[in-house]
C-alpha positions in Angstrom: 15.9 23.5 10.1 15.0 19.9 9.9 13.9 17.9 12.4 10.8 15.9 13.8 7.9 18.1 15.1 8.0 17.2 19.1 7.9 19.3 22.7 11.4 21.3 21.6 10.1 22.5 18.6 6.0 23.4 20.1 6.9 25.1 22.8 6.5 27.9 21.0 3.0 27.4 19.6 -0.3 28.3 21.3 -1.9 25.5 23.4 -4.7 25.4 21.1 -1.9 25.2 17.5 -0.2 22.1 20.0 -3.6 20.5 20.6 -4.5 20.7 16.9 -1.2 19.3 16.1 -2.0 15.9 17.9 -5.1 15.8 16.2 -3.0 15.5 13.3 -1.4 12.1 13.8 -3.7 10.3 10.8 -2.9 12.9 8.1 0.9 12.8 9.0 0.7 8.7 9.2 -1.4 8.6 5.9 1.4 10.5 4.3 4.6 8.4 5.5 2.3 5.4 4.2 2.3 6.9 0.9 5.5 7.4 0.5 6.9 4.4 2.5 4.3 2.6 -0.3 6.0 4.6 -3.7 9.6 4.0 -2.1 10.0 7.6 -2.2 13.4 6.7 0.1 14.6 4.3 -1.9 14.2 6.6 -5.3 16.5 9.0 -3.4 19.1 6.6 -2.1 21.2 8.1 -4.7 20.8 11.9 -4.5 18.3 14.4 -4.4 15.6 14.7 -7.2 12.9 16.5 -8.2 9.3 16.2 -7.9 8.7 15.7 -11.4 11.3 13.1 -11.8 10.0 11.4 -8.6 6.6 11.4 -10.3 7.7 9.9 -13.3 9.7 7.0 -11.8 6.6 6.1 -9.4 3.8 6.9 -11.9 2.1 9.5 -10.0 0.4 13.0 -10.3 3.6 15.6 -9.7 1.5 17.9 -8.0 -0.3 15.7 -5.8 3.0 14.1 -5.0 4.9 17.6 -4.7 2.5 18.2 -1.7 2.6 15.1 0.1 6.1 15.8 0.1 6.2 19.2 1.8 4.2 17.5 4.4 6.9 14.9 4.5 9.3 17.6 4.8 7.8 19.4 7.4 8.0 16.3 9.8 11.8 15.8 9.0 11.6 13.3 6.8 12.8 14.4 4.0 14.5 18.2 3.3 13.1 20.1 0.2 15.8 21.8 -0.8 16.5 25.6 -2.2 16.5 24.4 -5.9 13.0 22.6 -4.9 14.5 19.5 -5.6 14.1 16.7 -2.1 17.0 14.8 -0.1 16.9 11.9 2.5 17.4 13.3 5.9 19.0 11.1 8.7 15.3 9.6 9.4 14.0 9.2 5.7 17.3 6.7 5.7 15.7 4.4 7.7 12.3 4.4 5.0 14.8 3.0 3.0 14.2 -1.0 2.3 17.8 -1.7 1.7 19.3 -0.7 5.0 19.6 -2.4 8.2 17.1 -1.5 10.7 15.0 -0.4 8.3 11.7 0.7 9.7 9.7 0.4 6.1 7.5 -2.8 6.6 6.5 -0.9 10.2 5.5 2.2 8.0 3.5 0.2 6.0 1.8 -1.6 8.5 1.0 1.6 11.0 -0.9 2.4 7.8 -3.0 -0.6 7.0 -6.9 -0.5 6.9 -6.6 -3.6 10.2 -4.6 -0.7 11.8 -6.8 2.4 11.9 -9.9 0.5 11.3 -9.5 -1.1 14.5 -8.6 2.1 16.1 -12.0 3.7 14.8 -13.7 0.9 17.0 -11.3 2.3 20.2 -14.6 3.8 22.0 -16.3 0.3 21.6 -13.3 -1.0 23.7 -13.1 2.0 26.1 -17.4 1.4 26.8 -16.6 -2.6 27.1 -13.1 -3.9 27.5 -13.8 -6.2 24.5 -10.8 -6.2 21.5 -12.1 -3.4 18.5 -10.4 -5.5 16.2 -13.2 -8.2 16.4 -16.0 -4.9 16.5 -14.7 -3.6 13.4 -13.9 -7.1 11.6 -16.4 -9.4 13.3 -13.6 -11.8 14.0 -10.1 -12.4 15.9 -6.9 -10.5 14.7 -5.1 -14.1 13.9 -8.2 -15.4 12.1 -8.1 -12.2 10.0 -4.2 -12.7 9.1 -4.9 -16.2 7.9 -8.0 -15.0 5.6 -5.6 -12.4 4.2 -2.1 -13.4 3.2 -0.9 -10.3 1.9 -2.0 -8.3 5.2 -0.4 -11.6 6.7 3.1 -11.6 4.9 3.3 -7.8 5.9 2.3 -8.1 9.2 5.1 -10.9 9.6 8.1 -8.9 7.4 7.0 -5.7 10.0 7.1 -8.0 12.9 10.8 -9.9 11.9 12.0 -6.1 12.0 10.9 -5.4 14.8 12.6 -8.4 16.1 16.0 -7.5 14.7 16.0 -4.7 16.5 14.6 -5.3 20.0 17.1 -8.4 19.6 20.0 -6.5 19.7 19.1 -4.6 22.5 17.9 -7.6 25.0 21.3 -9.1 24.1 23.4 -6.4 24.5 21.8 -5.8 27.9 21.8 -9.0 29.2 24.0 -12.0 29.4 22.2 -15.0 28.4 25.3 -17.2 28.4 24.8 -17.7 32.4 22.8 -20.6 30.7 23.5 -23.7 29.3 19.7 -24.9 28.5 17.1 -22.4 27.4 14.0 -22.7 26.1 12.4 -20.1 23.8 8.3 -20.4 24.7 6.4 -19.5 22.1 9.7 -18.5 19.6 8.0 -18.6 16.4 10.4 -20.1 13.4 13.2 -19.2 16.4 14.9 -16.1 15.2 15.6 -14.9 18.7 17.0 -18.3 20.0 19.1 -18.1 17.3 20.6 -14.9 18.0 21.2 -15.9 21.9 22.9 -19.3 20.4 25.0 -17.7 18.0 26.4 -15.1 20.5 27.1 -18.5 23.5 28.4 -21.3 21.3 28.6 -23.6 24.8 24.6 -23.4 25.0 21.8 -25.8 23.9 18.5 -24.4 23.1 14.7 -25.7 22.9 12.2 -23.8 20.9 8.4 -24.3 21.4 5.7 -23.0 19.5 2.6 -24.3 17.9 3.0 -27.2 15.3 2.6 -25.1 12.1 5.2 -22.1 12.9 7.6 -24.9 14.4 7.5 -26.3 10.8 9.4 -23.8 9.6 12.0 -23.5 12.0 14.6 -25.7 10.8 14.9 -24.0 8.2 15.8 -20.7 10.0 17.7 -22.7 12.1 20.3 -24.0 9.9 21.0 -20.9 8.2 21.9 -19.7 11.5 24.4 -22.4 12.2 22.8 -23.2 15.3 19.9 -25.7 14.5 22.3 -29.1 15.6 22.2 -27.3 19.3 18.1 -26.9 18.7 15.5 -28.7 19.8 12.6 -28.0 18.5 9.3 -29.2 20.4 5.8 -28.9 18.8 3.7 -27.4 21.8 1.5 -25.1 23.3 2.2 -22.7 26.2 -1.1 -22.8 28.1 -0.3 -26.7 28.3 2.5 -28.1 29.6 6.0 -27.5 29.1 9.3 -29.5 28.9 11.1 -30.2 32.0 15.0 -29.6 32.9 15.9 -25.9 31.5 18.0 -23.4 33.1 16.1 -20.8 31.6 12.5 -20.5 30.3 12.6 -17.2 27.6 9.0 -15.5 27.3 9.7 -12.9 24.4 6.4 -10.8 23.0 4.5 -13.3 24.5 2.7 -12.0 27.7 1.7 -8.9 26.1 -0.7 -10.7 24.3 -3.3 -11.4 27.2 -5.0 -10.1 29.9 -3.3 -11.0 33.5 -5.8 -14.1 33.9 -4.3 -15.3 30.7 -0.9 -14.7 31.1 -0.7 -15.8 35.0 -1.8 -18.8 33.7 0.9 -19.1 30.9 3.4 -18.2 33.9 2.0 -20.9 35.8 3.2 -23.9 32.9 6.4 -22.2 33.4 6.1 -22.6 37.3 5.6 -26.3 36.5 8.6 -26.6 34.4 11.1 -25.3 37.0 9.7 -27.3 39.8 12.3 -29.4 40.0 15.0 -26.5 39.1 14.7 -23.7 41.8 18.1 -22.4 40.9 16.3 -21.7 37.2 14.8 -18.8 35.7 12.2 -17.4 33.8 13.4 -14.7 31.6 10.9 -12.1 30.1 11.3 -9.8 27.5 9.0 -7.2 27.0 8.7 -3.6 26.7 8.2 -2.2 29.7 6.2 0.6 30.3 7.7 4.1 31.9 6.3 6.8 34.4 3.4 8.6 34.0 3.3 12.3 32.3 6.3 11.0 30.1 6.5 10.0 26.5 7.3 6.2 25.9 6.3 4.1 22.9 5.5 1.2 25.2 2.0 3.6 26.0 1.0 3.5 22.7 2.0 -0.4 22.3 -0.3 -0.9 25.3 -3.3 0.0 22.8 -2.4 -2.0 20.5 -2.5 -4.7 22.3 -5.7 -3.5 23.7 -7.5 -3.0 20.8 -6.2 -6.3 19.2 -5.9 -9.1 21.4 -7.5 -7.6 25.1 -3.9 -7.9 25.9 -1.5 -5.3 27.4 2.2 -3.7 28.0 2.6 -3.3 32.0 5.1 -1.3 33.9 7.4 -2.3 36.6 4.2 -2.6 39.3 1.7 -4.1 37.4 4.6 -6.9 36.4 5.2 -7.3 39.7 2.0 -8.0 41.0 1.2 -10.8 38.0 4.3 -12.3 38.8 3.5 -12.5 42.2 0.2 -14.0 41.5 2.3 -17.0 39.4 4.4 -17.8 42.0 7.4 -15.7 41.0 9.8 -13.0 42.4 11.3 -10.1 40.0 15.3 -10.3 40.6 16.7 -7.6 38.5 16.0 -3.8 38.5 15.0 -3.2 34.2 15.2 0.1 32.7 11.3 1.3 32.3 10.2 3.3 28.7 12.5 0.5 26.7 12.5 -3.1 25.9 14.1 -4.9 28.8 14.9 -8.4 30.3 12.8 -9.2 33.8 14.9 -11.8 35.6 12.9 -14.4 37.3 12.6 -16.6 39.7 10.0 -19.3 41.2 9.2 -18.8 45.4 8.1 -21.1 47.1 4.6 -21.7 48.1 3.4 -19.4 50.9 6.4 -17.0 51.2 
């Protein structure tokens, strides 16, 4: 039976075969990088094949491969089948680079040295507080990308996915067209603003972001159809913002920093909608779910531990850091997903 190894499929097993088993999460992520790496997916877009003609188109050892395999196998990604030869499963389609939603460049990333190197530094965080990307490296995690330009491009090609997909479900969950004037802070090249234009032809958009990722906006911009109802604003979000939006967007922004940090990104946007209090602030993040249940968004939150100091918050801690900028949650967001936080500015001393 195929399928992914999780709680349905352990029950079964001894408490000490299930502990093992999550011991196991750097051998099973090694492997998926392997064969995200040889395009194993892609070479069986077509059909099933065998090992040895797997080897032979990726130039590798058939036995060695054959193993790796199994291994994939095992965790439902792909199915070995009774004549030996391997298939795509419904998961080992999305490995594929030629499909949407493809989760390949993700794959690949996961399995980067500035991945589990950093992670091997997660006790220097846990004794300090302090990023183990810069114990490992010696240096910042953005400082490293632009020292590297192949761990760079990937990091941006698993990040775009990424994008694609959380797009689709902030838009499908939320109606940005209540708005006329939004401003993306800190949008990148402006792939999100461009989705939330393209969907609400009757709104006008502002995109900020420092002066070299704004560069390349236009570009984006005009393939989307969208970039004559864009303007695009050179800026930094710890300084202060343009004036006279309905709505101020924080996407994968705030999870970046500490609540210091972040309250006082919050507080530019405070600033901005002084003069607006019927505007909003609009954040989209992933938020966190309840404890003693399985989310992604807990395993996010390291990330952003180990590599920035920053973190993923749930519905409370959210709460309480919007409180501290001056702001009031509106809407009630789903926890364990990405989700849209409507917000709004109080005033002073309520």
């Amino acid at each position: 039976m195929t399928g992914v190894v999780g709680p349905a499929m352990t029950a079964a097993l001894p408490p000490h075969v299930r502990l093992l088993l999550l011991t196991d999460g750097k051998r099973i992520s090694r492997v998926l990088h392997v064969v995200a790496e040889l395009g194993i997916a892609d070479e069986l877009a077509d059909g099933p094949l065998a090992v040895p003609e797997l080897a032979s188109r990726t130039r590798t050892h058939a036995d060695s491969l054959g193993r790796v395999l199994r291994v994939a196998a095992a965790f439902g990604i792909f199915e070995e089948q009774e004549d030996g030869r391997y298939t795509l499963t419904e998961i080992g389609q999305v490995l594929r680079s030629d499909v949407p939603g493809s989760q390949r460049d993700m794959v690949l990333y996961n399995g980067t040295e500035m991945l589990w190197r950093s992670y091997g530094s997660l006790m220097h965080t846990v004794r300090t507080g302090q990023p183990a990307f810069e114990d490992a490296y010696g240096h910042g995690f953005f400082e490293h990308l632009e020292e590297n330009p192949e761990a760079s491009a990937l990091f941006d090609r698993a990040m775009t996915g990424m994008s694609r997909a959380t797009a689709r479900m902030l838009l499908e969950g939320y109606d940005f067209g209540r708005f006329t004037r939004i401003a993306d802070v800190g949008g990148g090249r402006g792939f999100f603003l461009s989705e939330v234009l393209k969907r609400h032809p009757e709104s006008h958009g502002t995109l900020i972001d420092r002066p070299a990722v704004v560069e390349e906006a236009p570009k984006l911009l005009g393939e989307a159809g969208v970039a004559e109802r864009v303007e695009v604003v050179p800026g930094d979000f710890f300084q202060q913002l343009p004036k006279g939006r309905d709505a101020y967007v924080l996407k994968a922004v705030l999870h970046d920093w500490d609540d210091e940090r972040a309250a006082a990104i919050l507080g530019r946007v405070r600033e901005a909608l002084d003069d607006n209090p019927d505007g909003r602030l609009l954040i989209c993040e992933f938020l966190v779910g309840p404890a003693n249940q399985w989310d992604r968004g807990k395993l996010l939150d390291l990330d952003m531990l180990i590599r920035f100091g920053g973190r993923e918050r749930d519905e409370d801690q959210w709460r309480a850091l919007l409180a501290s900028a001056g702001f009031e949650l509106l809407n009630d967001p789903v926890p364990g997903r990405w989700a849209v936080l409507e917000c709004r500015p109080v005033a002073v001393g309520l």
